[in-house]
LOMIPA-863978 format. One record per residue (C-alpha): residue in one letter; x, y, z. Coordinates in steps of 0.2 Angstrom, whole numbers, plus 2048, in hexadecimal, padded with zeros to 3 digits. Layout:
LOMIPA-863978
AXYZ ...
//
This chain:
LOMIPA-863978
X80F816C31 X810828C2F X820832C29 X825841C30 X83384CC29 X83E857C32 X83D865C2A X82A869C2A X82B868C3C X828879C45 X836880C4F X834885C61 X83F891C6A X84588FC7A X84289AC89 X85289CC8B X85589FC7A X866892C7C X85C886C6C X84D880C63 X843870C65 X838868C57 X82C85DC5F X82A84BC53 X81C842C5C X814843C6E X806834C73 X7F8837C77 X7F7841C66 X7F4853C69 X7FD854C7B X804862C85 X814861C91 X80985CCA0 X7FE84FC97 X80C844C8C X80F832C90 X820833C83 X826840C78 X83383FC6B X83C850C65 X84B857C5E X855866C67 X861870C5D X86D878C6C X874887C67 X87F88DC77 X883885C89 X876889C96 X86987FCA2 X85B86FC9B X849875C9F X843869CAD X83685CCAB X831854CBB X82B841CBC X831842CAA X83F834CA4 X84B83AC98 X857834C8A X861840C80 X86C83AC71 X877847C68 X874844C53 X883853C4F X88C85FC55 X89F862C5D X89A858C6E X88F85CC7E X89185BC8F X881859C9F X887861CAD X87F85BCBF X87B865CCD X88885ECD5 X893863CC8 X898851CC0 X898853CAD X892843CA0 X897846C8E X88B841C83 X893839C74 X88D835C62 X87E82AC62 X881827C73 X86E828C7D X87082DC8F X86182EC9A X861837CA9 X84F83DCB5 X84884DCAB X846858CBE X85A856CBF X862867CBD X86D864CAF X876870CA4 X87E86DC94 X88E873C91 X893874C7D X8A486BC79 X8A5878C69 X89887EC5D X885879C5B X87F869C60 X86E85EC5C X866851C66 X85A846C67 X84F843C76 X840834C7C X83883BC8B X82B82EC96 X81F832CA2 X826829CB1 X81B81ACB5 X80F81DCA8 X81E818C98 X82D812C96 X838810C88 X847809C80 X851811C73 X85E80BC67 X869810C57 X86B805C4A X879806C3F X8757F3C35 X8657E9C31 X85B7E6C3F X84D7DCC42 X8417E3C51 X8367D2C58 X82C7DEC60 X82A7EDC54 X82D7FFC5B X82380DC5B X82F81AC52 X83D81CC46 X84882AC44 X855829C33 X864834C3B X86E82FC2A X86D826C1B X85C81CC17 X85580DC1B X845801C16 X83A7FEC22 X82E7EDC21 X8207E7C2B X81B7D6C2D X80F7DAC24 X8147DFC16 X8137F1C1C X8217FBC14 X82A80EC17 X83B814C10 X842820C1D X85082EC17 X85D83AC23 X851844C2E X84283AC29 X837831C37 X82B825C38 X81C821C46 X81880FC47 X807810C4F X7FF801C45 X80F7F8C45 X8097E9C53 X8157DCC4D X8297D9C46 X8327E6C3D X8417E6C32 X84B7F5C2F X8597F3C1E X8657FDC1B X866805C0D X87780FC0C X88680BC13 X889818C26 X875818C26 X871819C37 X85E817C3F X85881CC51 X84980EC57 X83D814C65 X834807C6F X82580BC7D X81D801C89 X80C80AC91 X80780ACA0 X7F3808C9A X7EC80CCAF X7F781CCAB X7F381FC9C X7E0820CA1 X7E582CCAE X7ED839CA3 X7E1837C97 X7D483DCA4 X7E0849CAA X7DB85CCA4 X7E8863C97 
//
């Protein structure tokens, strides 16, 4: 298991200069935007304007703070995101976010259409995962994290954790009351996976 803490991840500026976007992991380690099967990140908006566009990219945003955001469609129909609430939408949409009030920070899983998909949930009591997961994300509080066997992490606010060796059951505890935890979970594609791979970068 490998922790990653949120602040001594590098910050990336948008072209557009609207935010920032701190990458927490991509697989296949050391991949760039035209060569990643998933990719986890965390986007602070800092003012309304257009989402970059990622085609054959599936995408699932989940706003951690702020006063509120909206996607706006081409087609001009708007979907609030809410709290904790993950949306997933087709990363070559043209979607705008439009800011309900101040600065906003998300959350976002992106999978490589037919080589990954994914499942993301937020936990807010004990959980017991049958099938394990392949990353954690403390949005507040702490919680213990246990391995069948008898692997063991604490996670604080802001703290994430990569389950690569994690094959089998997880339980995620509590530790403080309003703690709440984000669980990724990805399902590879292995015929694509060999493609990309081969892919040149």
């Amino acid at each position: 298991m490998k922790l990653i803490r949120f602040e001594d991840l590098p910050a990336t500026p948008w072209k557009n200069g609207g935010g920032v976007t701190r990458e927490l992991y991509s697989y296949p380690a050391a991949s760039s935007f035209d060569t990643f099967l998933w990719r986890v990140s965390i986007a602070d908006v800092a003012q309304s304007g257009a989402f970059s566009s990622f085609a054959g990219v599936d995408r699932v945003i989940t706003l951690l703070a702020g006063d509120g955001m909206q996607l706006l469609a081409e087609d001009g129909a708007a979907v609030p995101l809410l709290p904790l609430q993950p949306h997933r939408f087709r990363g070559e949409q043209q979607v705008a976010a439009r800011l309900d009030g101040g600065a906003c920070r998300d959350f976002n899983l992106m999978l490589r259409r037919g080589a990954a998909t994914g499942e993301l949930q937020v936990w807010h009591a004990d959980q017991d995962l049958a099938e394990g997961c392949d990353l954690l994300y403390c949005v507040q509080g702490g919680w213990e994290v246990l391995g069948d066997q008898g692997e063991q992490a604490t996670l604080m606010e802001r703290q994430a954790l990569v389950c690569d060796d994690l094959s089998g059951p997880v339980s995620l505890r509590s530790l403080h009351a309003g703690s709440v935890l984000i669980s990724i979970s990805i399902n590879i594609n292995l015929q694509q996976e060999g493609r990309h791979a081969a892919e040149p970068s």
